[in-house]
mmCIF file of the N, C-alpha and C atoms, coordinates in Angstrom:
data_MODEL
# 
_entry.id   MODEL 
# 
loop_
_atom_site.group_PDB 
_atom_site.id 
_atom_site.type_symbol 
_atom_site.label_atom_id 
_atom_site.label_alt_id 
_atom_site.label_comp_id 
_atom_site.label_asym_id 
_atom_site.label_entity_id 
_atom_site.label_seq_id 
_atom_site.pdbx_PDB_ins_code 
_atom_site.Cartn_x 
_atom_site.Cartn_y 
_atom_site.Cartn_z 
_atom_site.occupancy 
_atom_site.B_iso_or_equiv 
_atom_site.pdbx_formal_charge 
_atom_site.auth_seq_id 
_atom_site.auth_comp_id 
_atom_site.auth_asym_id 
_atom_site.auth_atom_id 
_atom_site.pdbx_PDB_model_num 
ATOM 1   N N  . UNK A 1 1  ? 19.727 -12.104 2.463  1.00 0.00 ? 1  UNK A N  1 
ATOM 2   C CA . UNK A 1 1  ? 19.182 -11.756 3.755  1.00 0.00 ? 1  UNK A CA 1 
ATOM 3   C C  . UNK A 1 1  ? 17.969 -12.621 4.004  1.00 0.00 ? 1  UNK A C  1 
ATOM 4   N N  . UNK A 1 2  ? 18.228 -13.375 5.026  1.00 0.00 ? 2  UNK A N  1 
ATOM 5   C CA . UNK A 1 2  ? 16.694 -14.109 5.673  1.00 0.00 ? 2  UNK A CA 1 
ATOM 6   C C  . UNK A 1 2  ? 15.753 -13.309 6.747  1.00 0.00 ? 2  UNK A C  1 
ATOM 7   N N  . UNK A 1 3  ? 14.640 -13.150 6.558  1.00 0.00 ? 3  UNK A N  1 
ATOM 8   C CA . UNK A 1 3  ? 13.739 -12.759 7.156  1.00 0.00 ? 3  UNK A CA 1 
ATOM 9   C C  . UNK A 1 3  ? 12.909 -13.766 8.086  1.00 0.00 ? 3  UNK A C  1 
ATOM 10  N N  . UNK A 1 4  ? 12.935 -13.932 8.993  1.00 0.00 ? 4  UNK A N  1 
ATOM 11  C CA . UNK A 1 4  ? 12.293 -15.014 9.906  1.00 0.00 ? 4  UNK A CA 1 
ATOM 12  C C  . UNK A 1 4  ? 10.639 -14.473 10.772 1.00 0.00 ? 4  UNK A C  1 
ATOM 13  N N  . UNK A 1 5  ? 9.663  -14.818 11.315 1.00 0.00 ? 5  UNK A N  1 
ATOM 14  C CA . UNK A 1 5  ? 8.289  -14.330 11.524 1.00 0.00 ? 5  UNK A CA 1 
ATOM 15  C C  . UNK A 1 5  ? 7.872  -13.417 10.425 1.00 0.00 ? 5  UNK A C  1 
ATOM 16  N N  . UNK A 1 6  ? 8.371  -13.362 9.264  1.00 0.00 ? 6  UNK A N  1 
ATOM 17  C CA . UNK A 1 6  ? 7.884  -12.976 8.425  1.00 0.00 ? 6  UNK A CA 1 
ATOM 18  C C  . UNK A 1 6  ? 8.037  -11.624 7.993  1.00 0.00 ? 6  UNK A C  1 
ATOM 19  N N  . UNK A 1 7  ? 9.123  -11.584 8.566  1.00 0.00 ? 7  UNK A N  1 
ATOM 20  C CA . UNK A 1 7  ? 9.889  -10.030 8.194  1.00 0.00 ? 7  UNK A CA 1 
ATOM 21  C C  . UNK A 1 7  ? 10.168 -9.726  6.388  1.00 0.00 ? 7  UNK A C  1 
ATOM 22  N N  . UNK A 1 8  ? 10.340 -8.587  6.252  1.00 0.00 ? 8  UNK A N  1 
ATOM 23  C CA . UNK A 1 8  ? 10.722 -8.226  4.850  1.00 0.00 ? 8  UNK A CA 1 
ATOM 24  C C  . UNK A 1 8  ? 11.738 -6.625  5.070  1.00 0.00 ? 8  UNK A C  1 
ATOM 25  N N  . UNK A 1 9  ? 12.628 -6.529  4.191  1.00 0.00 ? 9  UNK A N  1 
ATOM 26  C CA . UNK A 1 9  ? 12.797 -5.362  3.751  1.00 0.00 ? 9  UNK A CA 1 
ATOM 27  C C  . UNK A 1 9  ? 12.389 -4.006  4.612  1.00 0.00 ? 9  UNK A C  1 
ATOM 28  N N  . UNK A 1 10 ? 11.233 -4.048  4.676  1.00 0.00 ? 10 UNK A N  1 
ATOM 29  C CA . UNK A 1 10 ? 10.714 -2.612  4.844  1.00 0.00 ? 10 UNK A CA 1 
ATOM 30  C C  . UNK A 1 10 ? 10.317 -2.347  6.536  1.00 0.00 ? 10 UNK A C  1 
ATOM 31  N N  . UNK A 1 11 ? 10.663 -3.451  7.056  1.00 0.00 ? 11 UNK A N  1 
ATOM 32  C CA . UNK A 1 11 ? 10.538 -3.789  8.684  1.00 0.00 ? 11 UNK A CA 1 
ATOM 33  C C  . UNK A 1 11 ? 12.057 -3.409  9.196  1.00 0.00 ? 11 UNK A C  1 
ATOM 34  N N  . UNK A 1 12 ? 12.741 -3.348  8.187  1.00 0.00 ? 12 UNK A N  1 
ATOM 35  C CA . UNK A 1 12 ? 14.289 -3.175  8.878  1.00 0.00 ? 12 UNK A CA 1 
ATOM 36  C C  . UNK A 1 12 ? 14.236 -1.657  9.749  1.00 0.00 ? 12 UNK A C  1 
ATOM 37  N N  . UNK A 1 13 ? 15.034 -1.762  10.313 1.00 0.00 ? 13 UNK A N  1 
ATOM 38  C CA . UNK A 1 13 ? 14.650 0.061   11.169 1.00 0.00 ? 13 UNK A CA 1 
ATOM 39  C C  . UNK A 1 13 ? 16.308 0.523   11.349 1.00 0.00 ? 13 UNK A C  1 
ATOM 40  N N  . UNK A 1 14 ? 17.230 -0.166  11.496 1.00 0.00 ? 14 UNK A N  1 
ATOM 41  C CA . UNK A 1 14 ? 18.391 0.210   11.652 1.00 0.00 ? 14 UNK A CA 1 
ATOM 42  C C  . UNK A 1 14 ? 19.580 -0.936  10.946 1.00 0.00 ? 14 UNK A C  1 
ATOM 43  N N  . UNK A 1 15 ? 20.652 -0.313  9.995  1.00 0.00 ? 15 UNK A N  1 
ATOM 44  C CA . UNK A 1 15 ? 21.213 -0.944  9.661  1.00 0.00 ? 15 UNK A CA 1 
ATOM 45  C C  . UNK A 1 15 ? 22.984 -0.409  10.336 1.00 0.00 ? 15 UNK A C  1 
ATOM 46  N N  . UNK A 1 16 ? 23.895 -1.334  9.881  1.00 0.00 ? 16 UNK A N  1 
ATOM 47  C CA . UNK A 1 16 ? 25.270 -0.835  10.542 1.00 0.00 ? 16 UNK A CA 1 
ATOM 48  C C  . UNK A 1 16 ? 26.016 -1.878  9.104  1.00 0.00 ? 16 UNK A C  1 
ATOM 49  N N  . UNK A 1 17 ? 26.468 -1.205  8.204  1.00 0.00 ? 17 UNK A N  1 
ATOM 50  C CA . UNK A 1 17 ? 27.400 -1.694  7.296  1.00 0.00 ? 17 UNK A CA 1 
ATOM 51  C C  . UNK A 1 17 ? 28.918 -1.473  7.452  1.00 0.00 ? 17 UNK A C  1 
ATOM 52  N N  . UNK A 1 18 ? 29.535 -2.310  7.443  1.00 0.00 ? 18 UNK A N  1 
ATOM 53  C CA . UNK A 1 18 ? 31.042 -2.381  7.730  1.00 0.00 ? 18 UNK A CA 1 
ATOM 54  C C  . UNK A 1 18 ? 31.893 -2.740  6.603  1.00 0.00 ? 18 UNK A C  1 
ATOM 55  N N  . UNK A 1 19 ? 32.655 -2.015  5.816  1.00 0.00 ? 19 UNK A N  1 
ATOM 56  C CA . UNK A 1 19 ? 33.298 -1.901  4.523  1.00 0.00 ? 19 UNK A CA 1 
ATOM 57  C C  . UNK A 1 19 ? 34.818 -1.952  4.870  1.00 0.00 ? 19 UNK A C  1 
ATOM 58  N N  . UNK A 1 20 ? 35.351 -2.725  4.471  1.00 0.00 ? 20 UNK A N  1 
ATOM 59  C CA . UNK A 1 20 ? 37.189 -2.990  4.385  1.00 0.00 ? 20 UNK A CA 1 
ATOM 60  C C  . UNK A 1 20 ? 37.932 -1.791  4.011  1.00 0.00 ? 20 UNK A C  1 
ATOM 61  N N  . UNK A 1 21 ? 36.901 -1.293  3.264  1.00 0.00 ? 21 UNK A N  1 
ATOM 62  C CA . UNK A 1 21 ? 37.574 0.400   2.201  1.00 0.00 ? 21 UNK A CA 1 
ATOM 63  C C  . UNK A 1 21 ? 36.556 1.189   1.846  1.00 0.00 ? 21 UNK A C  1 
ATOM 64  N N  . UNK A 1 22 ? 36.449 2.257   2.757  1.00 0.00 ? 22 UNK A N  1 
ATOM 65  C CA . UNK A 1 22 ? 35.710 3.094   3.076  1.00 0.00 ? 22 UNK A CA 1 
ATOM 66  C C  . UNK A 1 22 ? 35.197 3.866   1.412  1.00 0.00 ? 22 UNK A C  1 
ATOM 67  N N  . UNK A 1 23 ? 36.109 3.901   0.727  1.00 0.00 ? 23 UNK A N  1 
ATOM 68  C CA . UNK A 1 23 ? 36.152 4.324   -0.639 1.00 0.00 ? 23 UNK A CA 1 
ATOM 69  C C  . UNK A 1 23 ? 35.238 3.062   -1.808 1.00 0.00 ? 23 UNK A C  1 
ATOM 70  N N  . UNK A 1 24 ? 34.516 2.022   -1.207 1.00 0.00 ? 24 UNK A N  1 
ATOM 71  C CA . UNK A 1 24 ? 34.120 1.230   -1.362 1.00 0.00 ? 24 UNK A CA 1 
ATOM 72  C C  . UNK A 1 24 ? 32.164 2.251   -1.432 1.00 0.00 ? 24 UNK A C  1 
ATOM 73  N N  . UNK A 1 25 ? 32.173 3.049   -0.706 1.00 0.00 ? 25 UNK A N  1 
ATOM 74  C CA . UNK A 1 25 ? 30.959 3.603   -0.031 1.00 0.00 ? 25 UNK A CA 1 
ATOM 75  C C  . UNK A 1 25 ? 29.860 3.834   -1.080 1.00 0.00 ? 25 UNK A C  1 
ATOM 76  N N  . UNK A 1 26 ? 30.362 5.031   -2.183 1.00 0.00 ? 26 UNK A N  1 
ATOM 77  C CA . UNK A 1 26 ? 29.282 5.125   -3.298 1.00 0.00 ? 26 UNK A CA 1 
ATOM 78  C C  . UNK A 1 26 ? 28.732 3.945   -3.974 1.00 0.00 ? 26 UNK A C  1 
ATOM 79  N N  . UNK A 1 27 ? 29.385 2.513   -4.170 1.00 0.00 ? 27 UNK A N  1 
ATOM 80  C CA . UNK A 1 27 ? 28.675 1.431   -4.708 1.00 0.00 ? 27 UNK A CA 1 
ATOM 81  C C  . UNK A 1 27 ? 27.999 0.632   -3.970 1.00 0.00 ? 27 UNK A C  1 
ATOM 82  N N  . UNK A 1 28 ? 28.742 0.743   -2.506 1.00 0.00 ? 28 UNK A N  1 
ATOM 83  C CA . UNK A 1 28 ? 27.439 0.010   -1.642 1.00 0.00 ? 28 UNK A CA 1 
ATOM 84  C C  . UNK A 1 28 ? 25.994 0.991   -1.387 1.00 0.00 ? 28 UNK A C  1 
ATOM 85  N N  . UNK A 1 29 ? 26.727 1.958   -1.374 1.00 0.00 ? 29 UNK A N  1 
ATOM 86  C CA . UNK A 1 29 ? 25.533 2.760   -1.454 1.00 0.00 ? 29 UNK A CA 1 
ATOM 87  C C  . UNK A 1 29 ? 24.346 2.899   -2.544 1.00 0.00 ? 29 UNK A C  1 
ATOM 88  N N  . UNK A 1 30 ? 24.765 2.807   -3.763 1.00 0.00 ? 30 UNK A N  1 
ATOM 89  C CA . UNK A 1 30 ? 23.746 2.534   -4.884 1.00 0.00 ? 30 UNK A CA 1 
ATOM 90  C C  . UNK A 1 30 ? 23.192 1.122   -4.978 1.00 0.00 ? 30 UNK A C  1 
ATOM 91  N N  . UNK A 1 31 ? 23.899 -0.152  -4.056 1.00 0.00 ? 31 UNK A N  1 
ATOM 92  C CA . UNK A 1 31 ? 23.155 -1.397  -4.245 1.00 0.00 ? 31 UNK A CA 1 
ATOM 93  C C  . UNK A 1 31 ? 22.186 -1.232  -3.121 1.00 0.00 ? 31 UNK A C  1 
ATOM 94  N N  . UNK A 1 32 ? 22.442 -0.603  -2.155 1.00 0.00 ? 32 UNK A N  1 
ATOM 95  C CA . UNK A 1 32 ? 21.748 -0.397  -0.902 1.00 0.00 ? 32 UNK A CA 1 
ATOM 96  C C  . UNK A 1 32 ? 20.520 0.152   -1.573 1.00 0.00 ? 32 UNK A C  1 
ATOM 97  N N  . UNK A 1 33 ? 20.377 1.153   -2.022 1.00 0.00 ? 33 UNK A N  1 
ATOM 98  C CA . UNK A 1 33 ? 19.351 1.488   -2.501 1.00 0.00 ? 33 UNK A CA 1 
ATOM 99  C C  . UNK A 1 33 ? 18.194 0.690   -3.556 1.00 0.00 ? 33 UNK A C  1 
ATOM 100 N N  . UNK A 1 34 ? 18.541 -0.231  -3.788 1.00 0.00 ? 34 UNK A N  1 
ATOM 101 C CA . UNK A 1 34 ? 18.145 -0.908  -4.359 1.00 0.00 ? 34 UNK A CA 1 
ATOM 102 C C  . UNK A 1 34 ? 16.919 -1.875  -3.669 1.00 0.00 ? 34 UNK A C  1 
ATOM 103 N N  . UNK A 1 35 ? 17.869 -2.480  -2.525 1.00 0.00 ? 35 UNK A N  1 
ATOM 104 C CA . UNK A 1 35 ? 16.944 -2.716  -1.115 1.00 0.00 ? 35 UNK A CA 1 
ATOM 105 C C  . UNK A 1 35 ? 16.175 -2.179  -0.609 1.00 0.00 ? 35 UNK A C  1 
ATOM 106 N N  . UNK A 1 36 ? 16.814 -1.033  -0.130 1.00 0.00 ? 36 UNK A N  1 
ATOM 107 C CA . UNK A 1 36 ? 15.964 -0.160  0.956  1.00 0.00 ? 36 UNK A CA 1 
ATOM 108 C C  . UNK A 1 36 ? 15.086 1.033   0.142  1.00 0.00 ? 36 UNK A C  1 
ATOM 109 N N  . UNK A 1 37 ? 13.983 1.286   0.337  1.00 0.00 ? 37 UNK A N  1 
ATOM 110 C CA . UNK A 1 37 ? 12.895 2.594   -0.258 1.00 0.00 ? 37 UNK A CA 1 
ATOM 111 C C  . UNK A 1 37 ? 13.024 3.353   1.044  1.00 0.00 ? 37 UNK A C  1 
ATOM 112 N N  . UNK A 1 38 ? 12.768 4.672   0.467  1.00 0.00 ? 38 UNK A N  1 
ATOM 113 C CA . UNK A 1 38 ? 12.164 5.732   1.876  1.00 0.00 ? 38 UNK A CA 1 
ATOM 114 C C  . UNK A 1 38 ? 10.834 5.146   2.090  1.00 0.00 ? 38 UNK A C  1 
ATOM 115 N N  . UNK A 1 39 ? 10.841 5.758   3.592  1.00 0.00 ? 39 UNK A N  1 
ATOM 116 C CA . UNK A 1 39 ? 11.729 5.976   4.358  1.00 0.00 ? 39 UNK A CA 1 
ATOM 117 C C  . UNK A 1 39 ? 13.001 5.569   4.387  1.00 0.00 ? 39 UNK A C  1 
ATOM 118 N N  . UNK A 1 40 ? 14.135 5.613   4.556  1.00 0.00 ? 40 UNK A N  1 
ATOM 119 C CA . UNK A 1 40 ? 15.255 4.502   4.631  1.00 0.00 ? 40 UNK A CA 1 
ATOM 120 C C  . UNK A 1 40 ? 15.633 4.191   6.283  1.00 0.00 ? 40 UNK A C  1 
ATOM 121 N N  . UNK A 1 41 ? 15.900 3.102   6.259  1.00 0.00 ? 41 UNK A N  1 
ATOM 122 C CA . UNK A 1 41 ? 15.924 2.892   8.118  1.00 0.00 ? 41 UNK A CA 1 
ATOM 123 C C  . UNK A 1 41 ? 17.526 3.279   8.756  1.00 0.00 ? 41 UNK A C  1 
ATOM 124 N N  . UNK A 1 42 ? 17.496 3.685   9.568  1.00 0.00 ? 42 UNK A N  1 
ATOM 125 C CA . UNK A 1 42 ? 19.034 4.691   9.965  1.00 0.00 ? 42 UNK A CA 1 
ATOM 126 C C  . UNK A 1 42 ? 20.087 3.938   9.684  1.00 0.00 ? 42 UNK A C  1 
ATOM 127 N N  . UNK A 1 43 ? 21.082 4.399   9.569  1.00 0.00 ? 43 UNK A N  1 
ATOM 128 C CA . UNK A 1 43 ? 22.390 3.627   9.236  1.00 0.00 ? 43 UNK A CA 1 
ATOM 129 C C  . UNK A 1 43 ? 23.654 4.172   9.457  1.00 0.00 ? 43 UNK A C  1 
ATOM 130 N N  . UNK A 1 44 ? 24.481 3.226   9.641  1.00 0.00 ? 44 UNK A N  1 
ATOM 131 C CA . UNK A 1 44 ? 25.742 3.797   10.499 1.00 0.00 ? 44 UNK A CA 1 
ATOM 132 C C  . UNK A 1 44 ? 26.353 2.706   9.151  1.00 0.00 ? 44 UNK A C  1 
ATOM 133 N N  . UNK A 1 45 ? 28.144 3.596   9.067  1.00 0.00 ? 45 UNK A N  1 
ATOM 134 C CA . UNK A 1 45 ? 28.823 3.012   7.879  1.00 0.00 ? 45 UNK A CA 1 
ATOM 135 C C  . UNK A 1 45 ? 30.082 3.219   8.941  1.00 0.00 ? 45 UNK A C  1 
ATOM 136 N N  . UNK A 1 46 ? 30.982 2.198   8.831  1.00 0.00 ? 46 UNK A N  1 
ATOM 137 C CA . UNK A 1 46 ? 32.510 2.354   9.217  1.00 0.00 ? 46 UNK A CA 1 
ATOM 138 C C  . UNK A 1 46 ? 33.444 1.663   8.216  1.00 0.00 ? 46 UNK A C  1 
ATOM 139 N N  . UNK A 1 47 ? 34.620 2.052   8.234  1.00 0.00 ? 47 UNK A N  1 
ATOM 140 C CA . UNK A 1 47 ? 35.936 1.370   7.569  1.00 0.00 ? 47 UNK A CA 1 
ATOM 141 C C  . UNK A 1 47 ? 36.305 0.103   8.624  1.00 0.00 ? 47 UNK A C  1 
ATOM 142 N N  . UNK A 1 48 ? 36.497 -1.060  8.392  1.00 0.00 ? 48 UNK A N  1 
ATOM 143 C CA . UNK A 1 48 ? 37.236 -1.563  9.226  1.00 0.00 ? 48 UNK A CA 1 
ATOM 144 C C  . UNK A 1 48 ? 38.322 -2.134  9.144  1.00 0.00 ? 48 UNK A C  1 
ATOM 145 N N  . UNK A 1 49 ? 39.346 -2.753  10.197 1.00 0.00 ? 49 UNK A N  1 
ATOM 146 C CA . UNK A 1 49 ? 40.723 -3.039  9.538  1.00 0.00 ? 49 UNK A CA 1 
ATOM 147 C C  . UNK A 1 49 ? 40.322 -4.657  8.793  1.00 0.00 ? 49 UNK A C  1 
ATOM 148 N N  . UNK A 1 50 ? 39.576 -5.223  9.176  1.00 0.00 ? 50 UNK A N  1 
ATOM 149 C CA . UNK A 1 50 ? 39.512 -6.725  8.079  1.00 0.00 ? 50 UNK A CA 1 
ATOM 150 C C  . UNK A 1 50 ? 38.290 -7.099  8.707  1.00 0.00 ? 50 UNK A C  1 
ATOM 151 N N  . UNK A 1 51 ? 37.512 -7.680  7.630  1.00 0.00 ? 51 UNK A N  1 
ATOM 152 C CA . UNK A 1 51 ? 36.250 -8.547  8.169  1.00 0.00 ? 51 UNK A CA 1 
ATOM 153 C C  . UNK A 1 51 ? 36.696 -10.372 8.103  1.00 0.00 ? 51 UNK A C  1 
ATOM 154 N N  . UNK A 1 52 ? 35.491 -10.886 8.782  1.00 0.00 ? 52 UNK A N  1 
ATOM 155 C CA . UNK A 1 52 ? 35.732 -12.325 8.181  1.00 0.00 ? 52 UNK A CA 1 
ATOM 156 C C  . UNK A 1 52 ? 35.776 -12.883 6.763  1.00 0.00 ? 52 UNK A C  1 
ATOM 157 N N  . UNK A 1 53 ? 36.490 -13.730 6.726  1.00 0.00 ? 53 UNK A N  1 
ATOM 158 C CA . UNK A 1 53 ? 36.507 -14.526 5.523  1.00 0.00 ? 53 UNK A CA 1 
ATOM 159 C C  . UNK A 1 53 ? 36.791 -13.901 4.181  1.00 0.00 ? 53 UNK A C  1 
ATOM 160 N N  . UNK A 1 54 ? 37.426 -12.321 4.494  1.00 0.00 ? 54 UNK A N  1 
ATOM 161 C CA . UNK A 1 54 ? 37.940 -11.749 3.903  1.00 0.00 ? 54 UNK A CA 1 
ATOM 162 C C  . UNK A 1 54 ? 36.853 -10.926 2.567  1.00 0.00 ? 54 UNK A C  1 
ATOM 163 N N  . UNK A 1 55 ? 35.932 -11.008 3.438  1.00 0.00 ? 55 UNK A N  1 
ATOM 164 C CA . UNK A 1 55 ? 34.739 -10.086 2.727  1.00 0.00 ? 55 UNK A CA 1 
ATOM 165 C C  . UNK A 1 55 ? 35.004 -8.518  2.642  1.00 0.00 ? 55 UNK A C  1 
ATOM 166 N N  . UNK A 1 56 ? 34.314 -7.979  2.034  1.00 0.00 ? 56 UNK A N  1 
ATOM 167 C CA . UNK A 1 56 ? 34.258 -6.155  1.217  1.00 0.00 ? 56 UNK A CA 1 
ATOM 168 C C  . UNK A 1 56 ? 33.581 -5.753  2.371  1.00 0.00 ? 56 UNK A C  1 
ATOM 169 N N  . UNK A 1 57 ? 32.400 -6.484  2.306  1.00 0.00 ? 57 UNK A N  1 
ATOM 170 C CA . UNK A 1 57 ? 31.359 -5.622  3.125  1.00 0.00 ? 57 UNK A CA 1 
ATOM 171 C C  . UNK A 1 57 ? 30.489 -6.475  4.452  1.00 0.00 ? 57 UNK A C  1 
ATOM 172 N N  . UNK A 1 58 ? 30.309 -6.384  5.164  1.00 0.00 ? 58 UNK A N  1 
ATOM 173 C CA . UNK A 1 58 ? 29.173 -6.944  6.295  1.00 0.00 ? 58 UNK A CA 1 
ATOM 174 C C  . UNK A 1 58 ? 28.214 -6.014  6.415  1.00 0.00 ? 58 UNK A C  1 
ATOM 175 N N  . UNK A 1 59 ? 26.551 -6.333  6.071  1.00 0.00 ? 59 UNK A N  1 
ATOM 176 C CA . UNK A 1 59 ? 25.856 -5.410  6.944  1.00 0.00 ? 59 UNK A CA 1 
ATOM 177 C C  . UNK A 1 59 ? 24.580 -6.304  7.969  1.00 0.00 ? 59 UNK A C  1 
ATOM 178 N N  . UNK A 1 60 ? 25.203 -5.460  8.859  1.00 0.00 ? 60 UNK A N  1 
ATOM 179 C CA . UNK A 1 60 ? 23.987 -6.126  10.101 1.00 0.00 ? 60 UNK A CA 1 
ATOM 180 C C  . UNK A 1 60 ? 22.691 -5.363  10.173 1.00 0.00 ? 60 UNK A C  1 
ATOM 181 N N  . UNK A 1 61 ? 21.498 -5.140  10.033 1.00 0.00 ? 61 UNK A N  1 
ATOM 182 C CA . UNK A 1 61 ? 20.131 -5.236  10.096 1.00 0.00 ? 61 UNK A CA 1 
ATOM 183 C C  . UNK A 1 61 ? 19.237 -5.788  11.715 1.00 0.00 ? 61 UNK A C  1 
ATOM 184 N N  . UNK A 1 62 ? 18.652 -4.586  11.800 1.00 0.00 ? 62 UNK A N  1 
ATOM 185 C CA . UNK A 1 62 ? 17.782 -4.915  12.900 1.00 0.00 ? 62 UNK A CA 1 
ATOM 186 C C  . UNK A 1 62 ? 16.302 -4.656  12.687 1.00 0.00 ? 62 UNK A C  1 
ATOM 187 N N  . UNK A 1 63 ? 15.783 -5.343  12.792 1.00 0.00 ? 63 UNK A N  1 
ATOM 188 C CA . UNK A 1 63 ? 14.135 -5.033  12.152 1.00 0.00 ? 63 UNK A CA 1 
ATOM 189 C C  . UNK A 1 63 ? 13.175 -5.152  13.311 1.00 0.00 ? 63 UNK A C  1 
ATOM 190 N N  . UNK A 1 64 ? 11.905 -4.986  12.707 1.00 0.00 ? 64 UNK A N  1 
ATOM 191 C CA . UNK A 1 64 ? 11.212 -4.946  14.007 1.00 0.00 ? 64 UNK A CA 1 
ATOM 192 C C  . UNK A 1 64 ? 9.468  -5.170  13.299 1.00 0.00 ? 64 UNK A C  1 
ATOM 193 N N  . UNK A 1 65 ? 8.688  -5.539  13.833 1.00 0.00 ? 65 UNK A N  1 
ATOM 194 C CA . UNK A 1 65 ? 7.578  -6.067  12.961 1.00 0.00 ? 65 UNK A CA 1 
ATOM 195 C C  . UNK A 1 65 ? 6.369  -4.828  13.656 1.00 0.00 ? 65 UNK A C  1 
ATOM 196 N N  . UNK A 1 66 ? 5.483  -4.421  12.555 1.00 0.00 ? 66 UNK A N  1 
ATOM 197 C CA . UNK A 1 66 ? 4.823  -3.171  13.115 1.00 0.00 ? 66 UNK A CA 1 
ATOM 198 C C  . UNK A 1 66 ? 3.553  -3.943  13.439 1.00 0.00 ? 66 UNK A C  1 
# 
């Protein structure tokens, strides 16, 4: 993940992860945590029918600088 004006981690405020196999969830979920500390910034999870390039997971990140 690149951070640009000097963003980090803890500026993120909303994430949206998109998983090929929803059953995929508890391990993204324990790497996620790894990233993110509480607060944790909101997040939306879906199954989808195929991502690009034939990836597991996509997550998109929206941050915001305080």
């Amino acid at each position: 993940l690149r951070f640009q004006a000097g963003g980090s981690y803890e500026h993120v405020v909303k994430t949206t992860i998109l998983l090929n196999d929803i059953n995929d969830f508890a391990t993204v979920n324990n790497v996620y945590g790894q990233f993110f500390k509480p607060p944790y910034p909101a997040r939306s999870t879906f199954q989808v029918g195929k991502l690009p390039l034939g990836a597991a997971v996509e997550i998109e990140a929206i941050a915001g600088l305080h």
